[in-house]
LODO-780508 format. One record per residue (C-alpha): residue in three letters; z, x, y. Coordinates in steps of 0.2 Angstrom, whole numbers, plus 5000, padded with zeros to 4 digits. Layout:
BEGIN
ALAZXY
...
// end
This chain:
BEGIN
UNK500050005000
UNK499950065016
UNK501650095026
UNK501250145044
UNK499450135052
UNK499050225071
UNK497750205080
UNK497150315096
UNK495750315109
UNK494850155099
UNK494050045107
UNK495249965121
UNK496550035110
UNK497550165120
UNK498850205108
UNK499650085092
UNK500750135079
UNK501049995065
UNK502149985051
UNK501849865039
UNK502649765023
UNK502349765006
UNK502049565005
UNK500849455020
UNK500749545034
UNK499749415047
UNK498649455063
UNK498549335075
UNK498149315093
UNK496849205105
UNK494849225101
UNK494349405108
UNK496149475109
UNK495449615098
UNK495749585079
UNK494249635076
UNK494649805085
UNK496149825071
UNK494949795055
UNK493749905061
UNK495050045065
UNK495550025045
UNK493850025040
UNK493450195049
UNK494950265041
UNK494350205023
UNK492650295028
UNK491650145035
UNK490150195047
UNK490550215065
UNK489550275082
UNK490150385096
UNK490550215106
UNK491950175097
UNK492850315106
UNK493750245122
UNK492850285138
UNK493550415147
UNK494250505133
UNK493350655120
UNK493850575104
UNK494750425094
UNK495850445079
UNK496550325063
UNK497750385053
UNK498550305039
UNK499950335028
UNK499650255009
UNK501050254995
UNK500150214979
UNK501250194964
UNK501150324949
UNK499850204940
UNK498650194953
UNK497050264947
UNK497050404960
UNK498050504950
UNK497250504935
UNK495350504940
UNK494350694943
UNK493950684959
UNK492850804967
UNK494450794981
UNK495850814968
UNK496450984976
UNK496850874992
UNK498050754981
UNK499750804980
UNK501150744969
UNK502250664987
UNK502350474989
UNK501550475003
UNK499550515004
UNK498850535022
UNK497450475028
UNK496650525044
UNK494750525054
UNK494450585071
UNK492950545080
UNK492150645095
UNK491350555112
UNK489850655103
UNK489850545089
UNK490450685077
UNK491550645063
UNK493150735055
UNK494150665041
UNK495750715031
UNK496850705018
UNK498450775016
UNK497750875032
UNK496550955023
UNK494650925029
UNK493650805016
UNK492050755020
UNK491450565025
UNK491250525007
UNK492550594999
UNK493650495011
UNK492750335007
UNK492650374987
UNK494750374989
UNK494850215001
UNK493750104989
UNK495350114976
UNK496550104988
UNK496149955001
UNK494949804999
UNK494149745015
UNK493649565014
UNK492449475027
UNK490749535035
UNK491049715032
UNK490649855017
UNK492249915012
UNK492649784998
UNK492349814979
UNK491749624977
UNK489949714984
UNK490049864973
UNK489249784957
UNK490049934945
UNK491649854947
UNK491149684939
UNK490949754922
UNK492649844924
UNK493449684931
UNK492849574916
UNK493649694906
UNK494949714912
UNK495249524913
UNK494549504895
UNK495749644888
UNK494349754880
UNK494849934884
UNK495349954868
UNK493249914864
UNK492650024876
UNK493750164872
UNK492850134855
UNK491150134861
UNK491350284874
UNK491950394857
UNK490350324848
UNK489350364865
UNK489950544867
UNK489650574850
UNK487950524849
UNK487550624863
UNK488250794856
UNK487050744839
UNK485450704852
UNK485950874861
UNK486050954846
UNK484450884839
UNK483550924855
UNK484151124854
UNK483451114834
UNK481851054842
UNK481851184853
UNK481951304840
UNK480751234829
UNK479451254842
UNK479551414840
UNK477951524839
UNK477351584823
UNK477151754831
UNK479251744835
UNK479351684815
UNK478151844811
UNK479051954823
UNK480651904813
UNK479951944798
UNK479552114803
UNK481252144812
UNK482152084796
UNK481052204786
UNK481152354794
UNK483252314798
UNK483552294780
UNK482652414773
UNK483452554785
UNK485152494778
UNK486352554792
UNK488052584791
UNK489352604803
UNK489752774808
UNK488252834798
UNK487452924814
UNK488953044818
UNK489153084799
UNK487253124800
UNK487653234814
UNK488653324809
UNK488053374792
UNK486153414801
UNK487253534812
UNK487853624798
UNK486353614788
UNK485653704804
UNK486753824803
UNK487053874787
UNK486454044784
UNK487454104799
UNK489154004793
UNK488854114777
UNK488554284784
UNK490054254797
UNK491254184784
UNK490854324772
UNK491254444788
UNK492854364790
UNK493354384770
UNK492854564771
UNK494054594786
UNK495354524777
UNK495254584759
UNK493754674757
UNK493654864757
UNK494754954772
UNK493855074784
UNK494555244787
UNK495255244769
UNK496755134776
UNK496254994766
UNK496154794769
UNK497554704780
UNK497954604761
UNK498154784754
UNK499054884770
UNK500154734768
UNK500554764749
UNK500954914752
UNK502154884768
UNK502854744756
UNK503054904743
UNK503954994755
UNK505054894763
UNK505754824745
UNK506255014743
UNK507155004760
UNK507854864756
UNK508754914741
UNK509655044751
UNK509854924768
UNK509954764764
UNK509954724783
UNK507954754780
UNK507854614766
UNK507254494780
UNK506254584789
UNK505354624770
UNK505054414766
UNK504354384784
UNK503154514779
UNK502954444760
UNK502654284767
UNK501354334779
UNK500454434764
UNK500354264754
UNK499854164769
UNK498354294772
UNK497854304755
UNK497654114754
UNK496554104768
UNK495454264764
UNK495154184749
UNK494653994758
UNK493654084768
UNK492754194755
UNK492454004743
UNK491953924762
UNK490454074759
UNK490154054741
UNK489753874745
UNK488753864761
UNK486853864755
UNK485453844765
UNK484453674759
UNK482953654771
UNK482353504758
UNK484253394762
UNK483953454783
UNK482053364783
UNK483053204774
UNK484653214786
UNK483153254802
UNK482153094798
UNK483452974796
UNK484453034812
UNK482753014819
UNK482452844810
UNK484252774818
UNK483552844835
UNK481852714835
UNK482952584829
UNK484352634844
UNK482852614856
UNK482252424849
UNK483752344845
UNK485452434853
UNK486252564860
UNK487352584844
UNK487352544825
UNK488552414828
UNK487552324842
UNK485952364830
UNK486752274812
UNK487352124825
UNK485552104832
UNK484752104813
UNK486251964808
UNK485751864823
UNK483751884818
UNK484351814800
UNK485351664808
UNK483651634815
UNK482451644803
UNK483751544792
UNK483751414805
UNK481851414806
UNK481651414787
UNK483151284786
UNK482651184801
UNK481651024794
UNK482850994784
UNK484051004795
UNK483150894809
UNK482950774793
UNK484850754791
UNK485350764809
UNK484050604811
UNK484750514801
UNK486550564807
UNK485950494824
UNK485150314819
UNK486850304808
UNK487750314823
UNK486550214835
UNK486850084821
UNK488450074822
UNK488450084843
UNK487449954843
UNK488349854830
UNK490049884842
UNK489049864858
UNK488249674853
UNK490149644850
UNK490849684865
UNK489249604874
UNK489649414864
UNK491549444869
UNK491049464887
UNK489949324887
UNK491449204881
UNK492349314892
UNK491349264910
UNK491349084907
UNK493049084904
UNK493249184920
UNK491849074930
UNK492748914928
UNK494548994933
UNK493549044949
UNK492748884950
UNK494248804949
UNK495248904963
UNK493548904974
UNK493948724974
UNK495648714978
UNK495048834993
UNK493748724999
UNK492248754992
UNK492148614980
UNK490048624976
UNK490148814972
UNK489748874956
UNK490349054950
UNK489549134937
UNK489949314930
UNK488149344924
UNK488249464907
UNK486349564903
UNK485949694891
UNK485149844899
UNK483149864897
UNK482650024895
UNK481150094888
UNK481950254881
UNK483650144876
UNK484250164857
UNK484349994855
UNK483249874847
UNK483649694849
UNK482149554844
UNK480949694847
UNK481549724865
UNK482349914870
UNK483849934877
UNK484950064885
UNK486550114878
UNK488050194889
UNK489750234889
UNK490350074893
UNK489449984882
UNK487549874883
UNK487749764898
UNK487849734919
UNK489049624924
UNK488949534943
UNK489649404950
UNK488449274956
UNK488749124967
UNK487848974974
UNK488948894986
UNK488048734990
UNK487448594977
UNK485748654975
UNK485548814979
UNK485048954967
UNK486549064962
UNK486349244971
UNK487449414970
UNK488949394983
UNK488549534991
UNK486949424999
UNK488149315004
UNK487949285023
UNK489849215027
UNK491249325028
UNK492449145026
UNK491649115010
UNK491549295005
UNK493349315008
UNK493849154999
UNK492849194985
UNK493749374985
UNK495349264987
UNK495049154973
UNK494549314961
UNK496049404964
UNK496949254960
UNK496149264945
UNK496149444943
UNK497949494949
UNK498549544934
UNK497249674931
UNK496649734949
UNK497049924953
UNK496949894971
UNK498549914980
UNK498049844996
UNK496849685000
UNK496249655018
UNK495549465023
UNK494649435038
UNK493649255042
UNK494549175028
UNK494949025038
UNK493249005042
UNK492548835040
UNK494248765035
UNK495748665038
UNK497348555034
UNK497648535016
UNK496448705012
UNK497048805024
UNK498948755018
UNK498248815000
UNK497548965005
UNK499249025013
UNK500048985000
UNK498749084988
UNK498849225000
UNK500849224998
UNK500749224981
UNK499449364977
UNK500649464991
UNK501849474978
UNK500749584965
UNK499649664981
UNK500149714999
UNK499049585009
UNK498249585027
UNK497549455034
UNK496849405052
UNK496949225052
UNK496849095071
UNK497548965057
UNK499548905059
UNK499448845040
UNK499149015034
UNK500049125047
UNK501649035043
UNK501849115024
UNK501749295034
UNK503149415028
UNK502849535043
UNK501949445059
UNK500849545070
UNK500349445088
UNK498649535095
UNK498549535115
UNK497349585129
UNK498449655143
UNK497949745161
UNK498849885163
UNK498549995180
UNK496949905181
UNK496449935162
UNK496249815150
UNK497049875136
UNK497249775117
UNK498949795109
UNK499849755094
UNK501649695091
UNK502749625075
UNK503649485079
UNK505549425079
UNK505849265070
UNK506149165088
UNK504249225093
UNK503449185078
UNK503849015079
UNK503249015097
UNK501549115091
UNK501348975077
UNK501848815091
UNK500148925102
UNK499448915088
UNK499448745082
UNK499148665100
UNK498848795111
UNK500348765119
UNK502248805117
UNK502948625121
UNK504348565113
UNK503548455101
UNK502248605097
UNK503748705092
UNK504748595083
UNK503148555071
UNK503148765070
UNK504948765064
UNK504548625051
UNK503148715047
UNK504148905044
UNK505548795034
UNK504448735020
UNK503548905018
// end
């Protein structure tokens, strides 16, 4: 609903700040006064068009703000806007637009900038305007069909259908990327072929480059490994120069020596094991190094097979990666493919049949749904008939009209006839209405009064109460055209529906004004030689003398004793 409403610089509006109720809040005031001023100020803040002369003259812009307190089931909350980042979770949601002398236009929520539409995407679920202007859902023909359902409790049905509807698109998408495939060129198949060949029959393995590497490096080098590790076991062991012997043999003999020593100072044991130790440790790697020579062998025959696979994994690098990993991923993706190509038919065959399972089955749901909401809508056009003529218009004949969808390219086949399937189901929904005996039933929106345009939005929210989302309902020209007893039943609708909706409603009729919980008196005043319009709620004491105006234009005595009796049977 929404709490407080200002308004700057509209109009002959200087500044007004309202706050409203919950229940009936009622406009009135004399023809001119500028009610009409006030709707179109909460039109522009629900994203309604506007021109640069709405701005007061004299002054570079005007501004509406309002302040909107949906509860925690409102569908603001649990819809993906595209302005969802401007929600947050307060009570209290702001509403703002400012615009220039220029004509320019600056909207907020939150105070974060939105653009025209986004403001208007969030005022369509949060107020409905009523009378001749755009901002009412009863003109927006996509709610119908939500509204019938909602009324005829088939969520449950379309949560049903809109499974079966996603799932037939992830099969038809699936389908479509299989076709894709399939029109593949036999030169991609033949290019396959030839990939999977020559990748198979190369037979990579990780790691296998380096390993290759590094045996082609020593393959290289063989004969100059050999010669220096027989170099090294001569050093160590072989036959000493100078007639000192090897290191292994000056060692044996220091070994020798020291043993002697020992025997006579044992102080020189240790000194003999570090060097006994050190003979074994060298002995053991002269004679590594001397089987290291005795096994290196030249083998040129082994180098040309090392040489050409290395040289083999290079091409191969060059076509299909960087790295034997990236190669063996490419030549399984290239399998996947040909398999899917060799496999294909057969699975177009089966995903075929997968989708005209399921389009049976959608269609089977969908023509149920579509026979529950035809039983549905003339249930629901004689409850509107019947309040339409409690409400004055007692030729009118309502019809919630319920057609399948042609489409050409639709799943469904009904007596030879295409038709579309969507998420929601087979059908449009809108409400028709011919208001006069006669006259051909037409949408509402082409529906030239705004008095029986709002009494027909009166008598479907009477209807709908239970299941309407909208928090707030605004009624302009609802009197229009009427009277007495229907103008007494139209309050007393009003009243009621203000107890499930916050209702606001410009009204120059006594019967109606009367059920108001919160009474507003619209005025026209000169002040320091401007005309100014201004807005103000009234005290119980001035709303009987507004309803005594009302009723005979004048407060006389007996004007305001009718205005008493009429507050004290409200």
């Amino acid at each position: 609903m929404i709490e407080t409403f200002s308004i700057r610089n509209v109009a002959l509006i200087d500044e007004l700040e309202l706050e409203l109720a919950p229940g009936l809040n009622i406009f009135t005031g004399e023809t001119g006064a500028g009610k009409s001023v006030i709707l179109k100020s909460i039109g522009l803040v629900l994203g309604e068009r506007s021109t640069a002369d709405i701005v007061r003259e004299g002054t570079d812009f005007a501004k509406v703000e309002a302040s909107v307190a949906p509860d925690e089931a409102h569908p603001m909350w649990h819809t993906d806007f595209a302005f969802s980042d401007v929600l947050d979770a307060s009570d209290v949601t702001i509403l703002s637009r400012q615009i220039s002398a220029n004509g320019r236009s600056r909207c907020h929520i939150n105070g974060r900038v939105v653009n025209l539409k986004q403001l208007q995407e969030l005022g369509t679920l949060l107020v409905d305007i009523h009378g001749q202007h755009e901002h009412q859902s009863l003109f927006r023909t996509e709610t119908h069909l939500r509204l019938l359902d909602d009324f005829g409790a088939n969520s449950e049905a379309r949560q049903q259908i809109g499974k079966v509807y996603t799932q037939l698109r992830v099969l038809q998408q699936e389908a479509a990327s299989l076709a894709d495939t399939l029109a593949a060129s036999e030169r991609e198949k033949e290019l396959l072929e030839f990939e999977i060949k020559e990748l198979t029959a190369a037979n990579l393995e990780e790691g296998e480059d380096e390993a290759l590497a590094d045996e082609a490096r020593l393959l290289k080098n063989a004969e100059a490994l050999r010669e220096s590790a027989t170099l090294v076991y001569q050093q160590l062991d072989g036959d000493g120069a100078g007639g000192f012997g090897s290191p292994v043999e000056r060692l044996k003999g220091a070994v020798k020596e020291l043993t002697k020593l020992s025997e006579l100072d044992d102080s020189l044991s240790e000194l003999r094991d570090r060097v006994e130790s050190s003979l074994y440790e060298l002995e053991d790697v002269a004679l590594q190094v001397r089987h290291y020579a005795e096994t290196v062998e030249s083998n040129a025959m082994r180098l040309d097979e090392v040489t050409d696979r290395l040289a083999l994994i290079s091409k191969l690098k060059r076509r299909y990666g960087n790295t034997i990993s990236e190669i063996l991923a490419y030549h399984a993706e290239a399998e996947q493919k040909m398999e899917t190509l060799q496999l294909g038919s057969e699975k177009q065959e089966s995903l075929q049949a997968e989708i005209q399972e399921t389009v049976e089955a959608a269609q089977h749901l969908c023509t149920a749904l579509s026979a529950k909401r035809i039983h549905v809508a003339k249930h629901l056009s004689e409850r509107i008939e019947k309040e339409l003529r409690t409400l004055g218009m007692d030729k009118a004949e309502f019809q919630a009209s319920v057609q399948h969808i042609p489409d050409e390219g639709g799943p469904f086949r009904i007596d030879d006839k295409p038709y579309a399937f969507r998420s929601d189901g087979m059908d449009d929904v809108e409400f028709l209405i011919a208001p006069n005996v006669g006259s051909e039933a037409r949408p509402i929106a082409r529906i030239a009064s705004g008095g029986e345009i709002s009494r027909i939005m009166l008598a479907l929210k009477t209807v709908l109460v239970q299941v309407d989302e909208i928090p707030t309902l605004l009624f302009d020209e609802i009197d229009s055209g009427i009277g007495g007893k229907v103008a007494d039943v139209v309050g007393k609708k009003l009243k009621e529906l203000s107890a499930f909706s916050q209702v606001i409603c410009i009204t120059h009729l006594p019967q109606i004004a009367r059920f108001a919980d919160k009474h507003f008196r619209v005025e026209k005043k000169v002040v320091d030689a401007r005309t100014l319009i201004t807005a103000k709620p009234l005290t119980a004491e001035e709303q009987i003398n507004e309803i005594a105006r009302m009723h005979g234009g004048k407060e006389t005595e007996i004007g305001l004793a009718h205005a008493r009796e009429l507050l004290s049977e409200k």
